[in-house]
BAVO-53069 format. One record per residue: x, y, z of N, C-alpha, C in turn. Coordinates in steps of 0.1 Angstrom, whole numbers, plus 2048, in hexadecimal, padded with zeros to 3 digits. Atoms other than C-alpha are relative to their C-alpha. Example, Ala and Ser with C-alpha at 12.3 -4.5 7.8 and 13.67 -1.06 7.14 Angstrom:
<rs>
8097F480087B7D384E80980C800
7F77F58008897F58477F880B808
</rs>
This chain:
<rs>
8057FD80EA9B9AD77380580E7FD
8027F6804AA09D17758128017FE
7F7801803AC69CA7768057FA7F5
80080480DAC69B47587FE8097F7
8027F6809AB39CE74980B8097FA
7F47F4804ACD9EA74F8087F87F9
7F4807804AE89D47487FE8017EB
807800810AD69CA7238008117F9
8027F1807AD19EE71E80D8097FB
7EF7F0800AEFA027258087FC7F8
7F5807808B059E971C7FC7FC7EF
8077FE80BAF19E26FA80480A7F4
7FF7F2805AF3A066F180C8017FF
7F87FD803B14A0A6F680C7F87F8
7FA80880DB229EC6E07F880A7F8
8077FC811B089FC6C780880E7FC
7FD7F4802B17A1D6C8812806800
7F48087FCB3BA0C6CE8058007F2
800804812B369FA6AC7FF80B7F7
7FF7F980DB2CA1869A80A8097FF
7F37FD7FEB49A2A6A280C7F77F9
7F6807808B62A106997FB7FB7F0
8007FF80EB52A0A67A80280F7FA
7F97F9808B53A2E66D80D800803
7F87F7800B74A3467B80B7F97F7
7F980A80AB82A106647FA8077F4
8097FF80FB69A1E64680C80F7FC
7FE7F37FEB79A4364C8117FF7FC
7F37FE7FDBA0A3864F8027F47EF
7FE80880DB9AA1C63080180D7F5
8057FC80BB89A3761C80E8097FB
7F37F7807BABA506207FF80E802
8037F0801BAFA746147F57FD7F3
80B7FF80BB96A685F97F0809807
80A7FF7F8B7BA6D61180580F80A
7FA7F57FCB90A8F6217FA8097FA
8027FA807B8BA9E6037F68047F9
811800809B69A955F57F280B802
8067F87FBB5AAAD60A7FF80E7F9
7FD7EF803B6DACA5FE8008027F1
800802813B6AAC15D77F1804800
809800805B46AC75D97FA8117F9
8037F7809B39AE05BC7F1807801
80D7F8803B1EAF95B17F37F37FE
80A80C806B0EAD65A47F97FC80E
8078027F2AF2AD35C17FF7EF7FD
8078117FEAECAA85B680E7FE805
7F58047FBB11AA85B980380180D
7FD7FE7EFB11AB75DB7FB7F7809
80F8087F9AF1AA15E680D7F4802
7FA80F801B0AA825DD80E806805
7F47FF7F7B29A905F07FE7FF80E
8058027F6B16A9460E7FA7F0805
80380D7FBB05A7160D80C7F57FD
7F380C804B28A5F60380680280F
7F77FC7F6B3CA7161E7F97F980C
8098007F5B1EA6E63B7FD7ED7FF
7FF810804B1AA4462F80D7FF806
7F08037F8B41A4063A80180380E
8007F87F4B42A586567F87FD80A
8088077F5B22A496657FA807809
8087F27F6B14A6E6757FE80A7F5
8057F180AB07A8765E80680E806
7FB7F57FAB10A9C67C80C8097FE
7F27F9803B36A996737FF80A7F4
7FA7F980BB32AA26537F780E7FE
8067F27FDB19AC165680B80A809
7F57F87F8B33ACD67480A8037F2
7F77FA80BB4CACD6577FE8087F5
8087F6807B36ADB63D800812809
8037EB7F7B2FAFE6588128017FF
7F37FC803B57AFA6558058077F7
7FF7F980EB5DAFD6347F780B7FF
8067F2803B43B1A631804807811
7F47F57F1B56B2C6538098057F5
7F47FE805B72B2A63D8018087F2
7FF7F8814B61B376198047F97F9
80480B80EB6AB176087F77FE7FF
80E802804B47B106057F88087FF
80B7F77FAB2CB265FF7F57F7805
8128097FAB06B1D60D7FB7F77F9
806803805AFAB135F18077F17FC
7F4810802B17AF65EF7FA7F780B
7FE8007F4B12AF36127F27F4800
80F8067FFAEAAEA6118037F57F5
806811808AEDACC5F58097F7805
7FA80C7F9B06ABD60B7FA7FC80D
8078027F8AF2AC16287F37F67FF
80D80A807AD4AAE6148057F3800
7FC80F803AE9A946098077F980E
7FC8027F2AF8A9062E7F07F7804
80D8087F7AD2A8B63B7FF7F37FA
80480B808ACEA7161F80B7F3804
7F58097FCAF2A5F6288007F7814
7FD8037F0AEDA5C64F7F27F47FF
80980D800ACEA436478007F17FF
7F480A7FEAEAA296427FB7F380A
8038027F3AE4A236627F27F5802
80E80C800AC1A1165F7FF7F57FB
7FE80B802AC9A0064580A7F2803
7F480C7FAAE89EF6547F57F980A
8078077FCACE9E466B7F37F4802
80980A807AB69D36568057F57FC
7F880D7FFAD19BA6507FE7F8809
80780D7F6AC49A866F80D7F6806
7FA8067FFAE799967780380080A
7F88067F4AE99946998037F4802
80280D800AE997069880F7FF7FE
7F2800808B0B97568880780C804
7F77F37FCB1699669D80C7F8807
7F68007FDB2F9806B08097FD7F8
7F380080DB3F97268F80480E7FE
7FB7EF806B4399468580A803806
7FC7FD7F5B5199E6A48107FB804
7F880C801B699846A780B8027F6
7F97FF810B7797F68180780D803
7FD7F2802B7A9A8686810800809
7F67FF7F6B8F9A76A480E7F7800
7F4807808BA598C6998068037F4
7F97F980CBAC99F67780780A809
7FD7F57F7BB19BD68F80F7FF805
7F58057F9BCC9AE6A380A7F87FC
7F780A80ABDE9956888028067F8
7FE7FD811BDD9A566880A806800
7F37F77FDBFF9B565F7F88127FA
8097F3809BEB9CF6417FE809809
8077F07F8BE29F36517EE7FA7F8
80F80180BBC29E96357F57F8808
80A8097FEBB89CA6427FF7FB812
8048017F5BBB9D26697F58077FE
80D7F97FCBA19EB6657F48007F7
80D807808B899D664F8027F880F
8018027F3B8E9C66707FA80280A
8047F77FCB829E16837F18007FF
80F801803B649E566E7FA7F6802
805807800B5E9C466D7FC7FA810
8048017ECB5D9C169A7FA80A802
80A7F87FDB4A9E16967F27FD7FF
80E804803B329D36817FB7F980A
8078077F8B2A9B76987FE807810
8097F97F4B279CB6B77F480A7FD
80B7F5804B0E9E26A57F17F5803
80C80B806AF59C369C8037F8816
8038057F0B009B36C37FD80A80C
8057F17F5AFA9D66D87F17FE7F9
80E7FF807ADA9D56C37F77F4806
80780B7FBACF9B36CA7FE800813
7FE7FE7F5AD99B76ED7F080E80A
80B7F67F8AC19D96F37F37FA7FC
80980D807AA69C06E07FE7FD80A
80380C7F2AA89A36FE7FE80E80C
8047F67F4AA99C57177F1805801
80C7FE802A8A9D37077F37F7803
80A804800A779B87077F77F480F
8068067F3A6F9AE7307F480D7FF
8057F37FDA609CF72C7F47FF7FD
80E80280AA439C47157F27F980C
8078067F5A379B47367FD807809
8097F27FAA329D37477F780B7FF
8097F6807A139E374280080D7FF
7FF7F8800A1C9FE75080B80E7FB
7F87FF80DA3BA057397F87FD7F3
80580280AA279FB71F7F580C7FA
80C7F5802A0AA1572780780A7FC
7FD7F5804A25A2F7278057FF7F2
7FB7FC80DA36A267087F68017F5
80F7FB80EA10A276F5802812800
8007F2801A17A4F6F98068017F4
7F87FD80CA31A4C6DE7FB7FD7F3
80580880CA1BA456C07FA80C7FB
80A7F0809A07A5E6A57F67F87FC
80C8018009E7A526AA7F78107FB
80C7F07FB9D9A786B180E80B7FD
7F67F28029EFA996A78077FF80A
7F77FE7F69F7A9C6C98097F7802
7F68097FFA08A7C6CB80A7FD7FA
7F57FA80EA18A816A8808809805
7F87EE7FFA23AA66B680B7F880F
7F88017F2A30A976D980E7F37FA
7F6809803A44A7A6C780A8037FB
7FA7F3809A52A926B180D804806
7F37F77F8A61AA66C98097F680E
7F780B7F6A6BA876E280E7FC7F5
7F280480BA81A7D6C280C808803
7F47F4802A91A9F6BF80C80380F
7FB7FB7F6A95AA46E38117F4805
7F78097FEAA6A836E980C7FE7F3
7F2800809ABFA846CA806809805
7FD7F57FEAC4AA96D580E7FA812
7F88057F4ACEA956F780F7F7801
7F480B803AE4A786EC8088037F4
7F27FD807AF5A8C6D28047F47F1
7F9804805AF1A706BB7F67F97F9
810804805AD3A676A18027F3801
7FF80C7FEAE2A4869B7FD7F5809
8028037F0AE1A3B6C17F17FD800
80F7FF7FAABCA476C27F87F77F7
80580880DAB6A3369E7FD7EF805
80080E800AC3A156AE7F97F980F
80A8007F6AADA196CF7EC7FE7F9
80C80080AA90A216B97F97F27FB
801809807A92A036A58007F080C
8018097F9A989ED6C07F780180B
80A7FD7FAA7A9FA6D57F37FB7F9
8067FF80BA659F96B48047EC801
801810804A759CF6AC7F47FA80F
80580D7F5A689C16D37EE808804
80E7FB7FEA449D36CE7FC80B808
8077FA7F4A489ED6E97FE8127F6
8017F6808A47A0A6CC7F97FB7F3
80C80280DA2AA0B6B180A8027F7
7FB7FF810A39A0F68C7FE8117FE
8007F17FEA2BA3368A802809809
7F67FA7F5A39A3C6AB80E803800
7F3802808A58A2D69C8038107F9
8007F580BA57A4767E80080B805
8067F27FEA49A686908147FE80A
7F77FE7F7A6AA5F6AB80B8007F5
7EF7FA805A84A5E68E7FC80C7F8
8047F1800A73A8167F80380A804
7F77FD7F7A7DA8B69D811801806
7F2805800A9FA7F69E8068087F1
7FE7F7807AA1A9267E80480E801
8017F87F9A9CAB168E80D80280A
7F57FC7F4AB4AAB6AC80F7FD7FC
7F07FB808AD3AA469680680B7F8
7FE7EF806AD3AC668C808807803
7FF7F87F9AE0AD36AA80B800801
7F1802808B06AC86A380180B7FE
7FB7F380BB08AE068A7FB809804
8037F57FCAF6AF969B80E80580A
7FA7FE7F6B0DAF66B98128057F9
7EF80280BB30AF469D7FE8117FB
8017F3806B22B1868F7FC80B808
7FF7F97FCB1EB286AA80680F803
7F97F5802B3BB406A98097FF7F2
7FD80480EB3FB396867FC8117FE
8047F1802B39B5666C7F48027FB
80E7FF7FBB14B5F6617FF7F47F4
80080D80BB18B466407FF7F4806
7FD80B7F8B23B2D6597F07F7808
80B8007F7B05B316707F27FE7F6
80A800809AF1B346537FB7F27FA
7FD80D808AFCB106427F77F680E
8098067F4AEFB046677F57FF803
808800803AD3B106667F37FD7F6
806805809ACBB046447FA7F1801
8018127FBACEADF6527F280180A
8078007FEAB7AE666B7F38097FD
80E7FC804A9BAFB65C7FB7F47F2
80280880DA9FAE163B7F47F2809
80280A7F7A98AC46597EF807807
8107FB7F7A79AD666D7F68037F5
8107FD80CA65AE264B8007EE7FB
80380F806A6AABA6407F97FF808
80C8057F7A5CAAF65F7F6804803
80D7F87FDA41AC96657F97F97F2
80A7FF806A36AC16417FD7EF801
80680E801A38A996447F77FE80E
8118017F9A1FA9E6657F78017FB
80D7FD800A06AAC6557FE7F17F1
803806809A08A916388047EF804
7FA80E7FDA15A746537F77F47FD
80880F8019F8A5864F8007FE7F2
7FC8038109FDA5E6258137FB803
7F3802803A23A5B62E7FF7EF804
7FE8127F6A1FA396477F97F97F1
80980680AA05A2B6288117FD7F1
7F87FF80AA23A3260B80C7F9806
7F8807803A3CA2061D7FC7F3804
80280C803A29A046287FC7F87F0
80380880CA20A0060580C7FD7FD
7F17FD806A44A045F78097F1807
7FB8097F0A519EB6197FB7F37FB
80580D7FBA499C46168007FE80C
7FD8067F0A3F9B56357F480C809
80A7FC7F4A249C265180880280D
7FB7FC7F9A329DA66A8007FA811
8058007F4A1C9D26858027ED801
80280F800A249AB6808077FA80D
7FA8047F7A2C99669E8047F17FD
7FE809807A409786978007F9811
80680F7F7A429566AE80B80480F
7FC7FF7F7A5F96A6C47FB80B807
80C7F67FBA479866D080680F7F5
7F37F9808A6099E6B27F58037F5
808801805A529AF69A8107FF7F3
7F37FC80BA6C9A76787FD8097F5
8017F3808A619C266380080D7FF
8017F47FDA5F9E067280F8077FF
7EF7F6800A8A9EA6757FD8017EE
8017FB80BA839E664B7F480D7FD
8097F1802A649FE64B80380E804
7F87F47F7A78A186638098037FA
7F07FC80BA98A1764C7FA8097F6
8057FB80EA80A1D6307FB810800
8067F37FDA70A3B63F80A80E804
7F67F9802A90A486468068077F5
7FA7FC80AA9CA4962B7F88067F7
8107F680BA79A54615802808805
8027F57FAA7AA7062E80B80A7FB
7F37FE803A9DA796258038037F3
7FC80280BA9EA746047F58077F8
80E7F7805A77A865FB80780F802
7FA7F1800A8BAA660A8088057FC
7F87F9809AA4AA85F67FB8017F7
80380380CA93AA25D87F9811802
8087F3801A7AAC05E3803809802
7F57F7800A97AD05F180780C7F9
7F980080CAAAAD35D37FF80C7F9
8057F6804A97AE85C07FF80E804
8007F67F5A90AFF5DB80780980A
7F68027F3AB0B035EB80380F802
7FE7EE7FEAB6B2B5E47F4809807
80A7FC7F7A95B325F28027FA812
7FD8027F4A9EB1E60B80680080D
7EF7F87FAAC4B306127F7807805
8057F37FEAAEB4C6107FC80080E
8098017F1A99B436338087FC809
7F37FF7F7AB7B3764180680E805
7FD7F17FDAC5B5863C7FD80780B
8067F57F7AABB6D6477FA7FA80E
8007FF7F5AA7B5966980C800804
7F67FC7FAACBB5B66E80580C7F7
7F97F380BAD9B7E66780B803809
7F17FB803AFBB8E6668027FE80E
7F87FE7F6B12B8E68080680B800
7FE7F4804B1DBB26878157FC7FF
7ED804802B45BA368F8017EF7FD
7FD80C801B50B8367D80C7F8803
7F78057F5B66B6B68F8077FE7F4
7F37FE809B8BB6E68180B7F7802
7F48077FCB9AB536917FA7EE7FA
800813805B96B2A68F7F18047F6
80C800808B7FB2566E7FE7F37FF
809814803B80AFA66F7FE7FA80C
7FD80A7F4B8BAED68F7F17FF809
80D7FF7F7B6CAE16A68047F4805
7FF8077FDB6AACA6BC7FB7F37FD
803810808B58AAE6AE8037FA7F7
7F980D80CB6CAA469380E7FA804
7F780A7F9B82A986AC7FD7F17FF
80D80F801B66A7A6A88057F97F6
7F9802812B73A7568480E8067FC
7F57FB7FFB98A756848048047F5
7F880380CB9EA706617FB8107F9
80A7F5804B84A8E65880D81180A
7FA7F77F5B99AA267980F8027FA
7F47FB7FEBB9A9E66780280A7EF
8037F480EBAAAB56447FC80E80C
8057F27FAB9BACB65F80D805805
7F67FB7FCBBCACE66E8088067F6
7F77FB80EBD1AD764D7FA80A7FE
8067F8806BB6AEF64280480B80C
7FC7F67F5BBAB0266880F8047FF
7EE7FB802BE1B006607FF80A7F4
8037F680CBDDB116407FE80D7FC
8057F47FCBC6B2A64D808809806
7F67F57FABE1B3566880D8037F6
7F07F980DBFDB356497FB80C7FB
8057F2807BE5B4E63A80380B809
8037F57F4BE2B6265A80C8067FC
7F47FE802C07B6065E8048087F2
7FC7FB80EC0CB6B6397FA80D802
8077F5802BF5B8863F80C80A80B
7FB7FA7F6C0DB9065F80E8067F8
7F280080AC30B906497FD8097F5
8037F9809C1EBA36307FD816804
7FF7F27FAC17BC164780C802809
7F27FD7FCC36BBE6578088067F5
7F47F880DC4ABC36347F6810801
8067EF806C30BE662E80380380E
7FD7F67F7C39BEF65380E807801
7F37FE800C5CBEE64D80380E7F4
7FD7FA80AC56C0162E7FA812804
80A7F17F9C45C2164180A809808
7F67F47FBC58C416547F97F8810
8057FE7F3C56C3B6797F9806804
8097F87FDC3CC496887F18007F8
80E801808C20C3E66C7FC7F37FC
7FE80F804C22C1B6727F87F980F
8088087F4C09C146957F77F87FC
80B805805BF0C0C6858037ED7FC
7F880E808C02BF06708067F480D
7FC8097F8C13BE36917F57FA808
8068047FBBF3BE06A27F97F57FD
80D80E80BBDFBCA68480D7F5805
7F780A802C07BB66887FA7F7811
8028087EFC01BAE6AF7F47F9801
8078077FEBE2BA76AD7FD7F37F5
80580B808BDFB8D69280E7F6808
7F58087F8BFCB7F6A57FD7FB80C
80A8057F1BE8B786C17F47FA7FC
80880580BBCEB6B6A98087EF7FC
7FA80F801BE7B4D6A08067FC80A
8038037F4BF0B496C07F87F5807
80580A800BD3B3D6C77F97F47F5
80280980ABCBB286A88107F6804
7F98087FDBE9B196B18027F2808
8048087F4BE0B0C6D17F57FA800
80B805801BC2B016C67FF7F17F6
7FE80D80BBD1AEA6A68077F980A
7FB8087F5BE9ADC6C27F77F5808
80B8057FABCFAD26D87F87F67FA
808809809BB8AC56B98057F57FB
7FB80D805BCFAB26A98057F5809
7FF80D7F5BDDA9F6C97F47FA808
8058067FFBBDA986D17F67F97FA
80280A807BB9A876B18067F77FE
7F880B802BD6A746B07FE7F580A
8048107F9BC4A5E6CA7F37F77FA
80F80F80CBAAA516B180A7F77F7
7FC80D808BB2A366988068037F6
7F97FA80CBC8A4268180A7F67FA
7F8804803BE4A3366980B807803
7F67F97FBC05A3A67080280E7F6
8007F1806C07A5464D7F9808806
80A7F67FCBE7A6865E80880680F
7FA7F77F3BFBA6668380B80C7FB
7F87FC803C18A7166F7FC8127F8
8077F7805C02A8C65E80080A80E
8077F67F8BF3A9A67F80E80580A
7F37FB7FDC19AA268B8048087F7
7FC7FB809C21AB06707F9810800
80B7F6800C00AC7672808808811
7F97F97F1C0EAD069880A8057FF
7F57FA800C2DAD868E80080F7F4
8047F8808C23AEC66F7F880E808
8057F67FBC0FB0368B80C804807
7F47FC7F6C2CB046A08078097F8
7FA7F4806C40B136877FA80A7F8
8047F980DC2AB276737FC80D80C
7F97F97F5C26B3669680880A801
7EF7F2800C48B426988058067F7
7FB7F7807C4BB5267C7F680C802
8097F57FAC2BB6868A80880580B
7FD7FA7F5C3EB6F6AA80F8057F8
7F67F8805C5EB796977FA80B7F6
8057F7804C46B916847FC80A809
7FF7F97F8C3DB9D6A280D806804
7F47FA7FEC5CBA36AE80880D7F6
7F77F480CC6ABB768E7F2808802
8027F57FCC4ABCB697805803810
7F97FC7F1C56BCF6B980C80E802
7F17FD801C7ABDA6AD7FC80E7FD
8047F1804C68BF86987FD809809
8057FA7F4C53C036B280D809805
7F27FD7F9C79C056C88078097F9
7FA7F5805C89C186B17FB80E801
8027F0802C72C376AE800800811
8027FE7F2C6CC336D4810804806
7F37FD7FDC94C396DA8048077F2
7FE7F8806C91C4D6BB8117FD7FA
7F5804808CB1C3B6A77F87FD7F2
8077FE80ECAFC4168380F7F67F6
7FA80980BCBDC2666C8048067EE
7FE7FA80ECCDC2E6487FC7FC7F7
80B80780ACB8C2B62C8097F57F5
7FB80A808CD3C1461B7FE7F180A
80280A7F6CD1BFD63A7EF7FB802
810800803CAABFF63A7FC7F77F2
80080780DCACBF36148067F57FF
80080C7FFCBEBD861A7F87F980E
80C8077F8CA6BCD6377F47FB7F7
80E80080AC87BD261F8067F57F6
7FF80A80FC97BC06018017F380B
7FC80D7FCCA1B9F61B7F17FF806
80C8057FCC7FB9F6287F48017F9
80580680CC6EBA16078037F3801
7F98137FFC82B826017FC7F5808
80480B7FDC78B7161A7F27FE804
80C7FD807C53B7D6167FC7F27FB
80380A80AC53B695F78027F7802
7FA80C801C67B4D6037F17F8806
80B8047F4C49B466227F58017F4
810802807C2DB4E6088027F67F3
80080780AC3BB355E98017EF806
7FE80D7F6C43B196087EF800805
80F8027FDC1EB1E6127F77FE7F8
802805809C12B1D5F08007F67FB
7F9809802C22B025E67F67F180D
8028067F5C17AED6087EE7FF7FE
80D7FD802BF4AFC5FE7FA7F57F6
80280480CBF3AEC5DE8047F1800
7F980E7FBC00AC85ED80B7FA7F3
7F5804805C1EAC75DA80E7FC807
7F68097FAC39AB15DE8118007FA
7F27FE805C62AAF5D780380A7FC
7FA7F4806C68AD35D780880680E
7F27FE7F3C82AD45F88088067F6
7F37F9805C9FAD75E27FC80C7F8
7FE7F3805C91AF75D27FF80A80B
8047FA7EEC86B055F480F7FE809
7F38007F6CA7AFD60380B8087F8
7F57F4806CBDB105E67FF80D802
8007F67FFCA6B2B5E9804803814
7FD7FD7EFCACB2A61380D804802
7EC7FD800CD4B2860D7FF80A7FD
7FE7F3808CD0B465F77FB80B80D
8037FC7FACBDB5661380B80A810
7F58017F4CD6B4D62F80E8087F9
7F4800800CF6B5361C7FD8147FE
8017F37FFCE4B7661780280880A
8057FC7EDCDBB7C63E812801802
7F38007FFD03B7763F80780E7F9
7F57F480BD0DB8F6257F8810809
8057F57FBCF4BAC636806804810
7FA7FF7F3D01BA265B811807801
7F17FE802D27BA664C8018127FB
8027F0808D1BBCC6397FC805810
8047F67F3D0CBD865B80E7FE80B
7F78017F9D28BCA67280F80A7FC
7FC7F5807D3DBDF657800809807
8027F07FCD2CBFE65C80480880D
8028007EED2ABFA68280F804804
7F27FC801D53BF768080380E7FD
7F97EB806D59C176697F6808804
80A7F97F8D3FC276817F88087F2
80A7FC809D27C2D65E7F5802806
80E803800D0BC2966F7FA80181A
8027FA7F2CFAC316988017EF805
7FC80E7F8D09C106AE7EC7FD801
80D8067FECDFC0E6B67F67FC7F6
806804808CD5C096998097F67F7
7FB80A7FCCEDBF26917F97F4802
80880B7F9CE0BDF6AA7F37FD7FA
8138017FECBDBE16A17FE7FA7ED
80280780BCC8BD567B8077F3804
80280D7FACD5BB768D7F97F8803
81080C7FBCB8BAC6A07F68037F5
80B80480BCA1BB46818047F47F5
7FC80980ACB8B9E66D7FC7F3802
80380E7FBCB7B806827F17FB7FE
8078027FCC97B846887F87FE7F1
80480380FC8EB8365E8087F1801
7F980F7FCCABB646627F67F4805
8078057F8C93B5767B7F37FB7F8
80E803809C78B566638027FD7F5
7F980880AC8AB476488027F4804
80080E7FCC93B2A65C7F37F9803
80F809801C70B226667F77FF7F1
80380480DC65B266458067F27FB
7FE80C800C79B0963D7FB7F5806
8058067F4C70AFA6597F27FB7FB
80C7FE804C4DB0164E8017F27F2
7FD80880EC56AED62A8047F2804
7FE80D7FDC63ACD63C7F47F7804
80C8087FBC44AC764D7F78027F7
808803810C30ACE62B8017F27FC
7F980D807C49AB16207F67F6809
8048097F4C39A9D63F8107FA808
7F88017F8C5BAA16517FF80580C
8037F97F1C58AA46788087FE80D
</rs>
């Protein structure tokens, strides 16, 4: 028996949690960059936010993902808080999905599902209608992992002494309310996954071994312990970041603190609301109404807090706030990448672009103090080299970090455009890279000069400065451009590149000149050599940079 049990259990759960996986990751790769984007479109308009959050979090199938992304976008200052919190609402409201898919009752029909799915899966030629496929064999392992921990659950009903312990889990008495409460939290907080605990819950709750109001006080709880995601995502976030985290879980603990004190009015409003008697036992020992009263309560719970929310939400920044305060140094390096939206490829390959972007900025920032170092007397220019090295060690590692992220997204379920995407994203760090270490370098070269004390002629100087303006602009109009997801502008980017090159030619031919009719000190010379190439060098990756914009790799 006790091995049946396991067996039913484990295995149960992990079709259930199997299935919901493969359905968002078909719902996620159908929806596109429609669903990329929807996140980052959301406005001052707080209903609009509420309904970005519950569209995105319905697909996605975790609230978690899309809260982690939310603390992203506010890392990064596309969002402020106040964006931040009505997507966070609408999130809680979206991840309830989840119950109702369950009220559908379709195990009976999880192997068709199952089946049909996997034969679309495997036949179909369409990218479209393999991963309606997908969904459709997720679906049915959702409803058969479910049924499955059902038949597990229910030898159990015959042990009193399993039976005695699971009478603890009910809100008869405060204390039992208060202990249920926090068993919810603790156990989501554990498995990392409200969903999981929803579909335990509910299937504890169908075979009688969980009251209806034990039911409800345990997903309250579960409310609570999906918080902690985003807690864990904003950690070394910046204080807005941490703040947006905090919003989610202080929004979550004042709901549940105030639906205790008002829980036997709450259980009364949705059995009225609910057809059907929670407590009903039907002719298989089952009770069939209670997964619909637990969906309902879900979602009333979810859906009462935003509403009360709403109103309140700047008061409610506010207490966010003032339990999280400032950070005295805010982190200057990765503002999207986290590990969990490795979970959500399709979501992992916006986060990824957004982290490329961020290091083009960096980079831009590095090429930008490079041209003002060049423009300064020797000797008044440390300062300037030090901000160059270090932000260069700053993309660095951002580099090695999008590498990393994106190859270990390209083993989720992707289309071949998205694989072809997340290469593109890898190569776009690679080079955007090397044009920070050839910034380094031309600070390097500076440095060398006053340190061997060779002094360059300010006509030679001037043509340095004007070719690395030039190509300044060229790297900031190719990043621009790339910013702005524009398309068929190579052939202007490649006339201005020729123009660049045939320049780098004409400056190498005027110093090699000089160097001849001894115009000029043989070491410096040299040292307008190696700065040339090394501008050259950063012209070609620029290009470089522009191909993989194109999605060439």
């Amino acid at each position: 028996m006790l091995r049946d049990l396991t067996f039913s259990l484990v295995g149960g759960l992990g079709l259930f949690l199997f299935g919901m996986r493969a359905m968002s990751e078909a719902l996620q790769v159908i929806a596109g960059d429609r669903l990329r984007r929807a996140i980052g479109a959301a406005t001052r308009n707080r209903f609009f936010g509420v309904g970005t959050g519950l569209v995105t979090t319905m697909i996605v199938q975790s609230s978690s993902v899309t809260t982690v992304m939310v603390v992203s976008f506010v890392n990064a200052g596309l969002m402020d808080i106040t964006q931040a919190a009505s997507v966070i609402l609408g999130a809680n409201i979206g991840t309830t999905i989840t119950g109702w898919i369950l009220v559908l009752e379709l195990h009976h029909s999880a192997l068709l599902f199952l089946g049909f799915g996997v034969f679309l899966n495997f036949f179909a030629r369409s990218e479209t209608v393999r991963f309606a496929g997908q969904f459709a064999s997720g679906f049915g392992m959702v409803f058969y992992g479910l049924s499955l921990m059902k038949g597990g659950f229910e030898p159990l009903r015959e042990l009193p002494q399993f039976a005695e312990w699971m009478a603890r889990f009910g809100a008869e008495t405060p204390f039992g309310l208060l202990f249920t409460v926090l068993t919810g939290t603790a156990l989501t907080v554990l498995v990392q996954s409200s969903s999981a605990m929803l579909g335990i819950t509910i299937a504890l709750a169908t075979v009688g071994l969980l009251s209806f109001d034990g039911a409800v006080a345990l997903v309250l709880g579960e409310n609570i312990g999906t918080t902690v995601t985003a807690q864990l995502a904003a950690v070394n976030g910046t204080t807005n970041a941490r703040r947006a985290a905090m919003f989610h879980t202080t929004i979550n603990v004042i709901g549940v603190m105030v639906m205790v004190t008002i829980f036997p009015i709450f259980l009364d409003v949705i059995d009225l609301v609910t057809p059907g008697d929670p407590s009903l036992v039907d002719a298989e020992g089952r009770r069939p109404f209670v997964t619909e009263h637990i969906a309902v309560a879900h979602t009333g719970f979810n859906v009462s807090l935003a509403l009360i929310a709403l109103p309140l939400l700047h008061p409610l920044i506010r207490l966010a706030s003032w339990i999280t305060p400032g950070a005295r140094r805010e982190q200057t390096q990765l503002r999207f990448l986290h590990s969990s939206m490795v979970e959500s490829p399709t979501l992992a390959l916006e986060q990824g672009r957004l982290e490329v972007l961020h290091m083009a900025s960096v980079t831009s920032d590095i090429l930008h103090l490079t041209r003002d170092l060049y423009r300064l007397e020797p000797g008044k220019n440390s300062d300037l080299r030090d901000r160059i090295l270090k932000k260069e060690k700053v993309t660095d590692a951002i580099q090695h970090e999008i590498t990393v992220f994106m190859s270990k997204a390209m083993t989720g379920v992707l289309t071949e455009a998205q694989t072809e995407q997340i290469r593109s994203n890898i190569r776009l760090a690679g080079e955007i890279e090397s044009v920070a270490d050839y910034c380094e370098r031309l600070a390097n070269y500076r440095r060398r000069m006053q340190r061997m004390n060779v002094a360059m002629s300010s006509a030679a100087m001037t043509e340095l400065n004007d070719y690395l303006d030039k190509t300044v602009a060229f790297y900031d109009e190719i990043i621009d451009r790339g910013r702005r997801g524009e398309t068929g502008w190579m052939m202007p980017v490649n006339a201005k590149g020729r123009d660049l090159l045939e320049t780098a030619d004409q400056l190498r031919d005027q110093n090699l000149a000089r160097l001849a009719a001894q115009r000029c000190d043989p070491n410096a010379g040299i040292f307008f050599n190696d700065m040339l190439v090394a501008m050259r060098r950063i012209r070609n990756h620029s290009v470089n940079i522009a191909e993989a914009f194109q999605g060439r790799t």
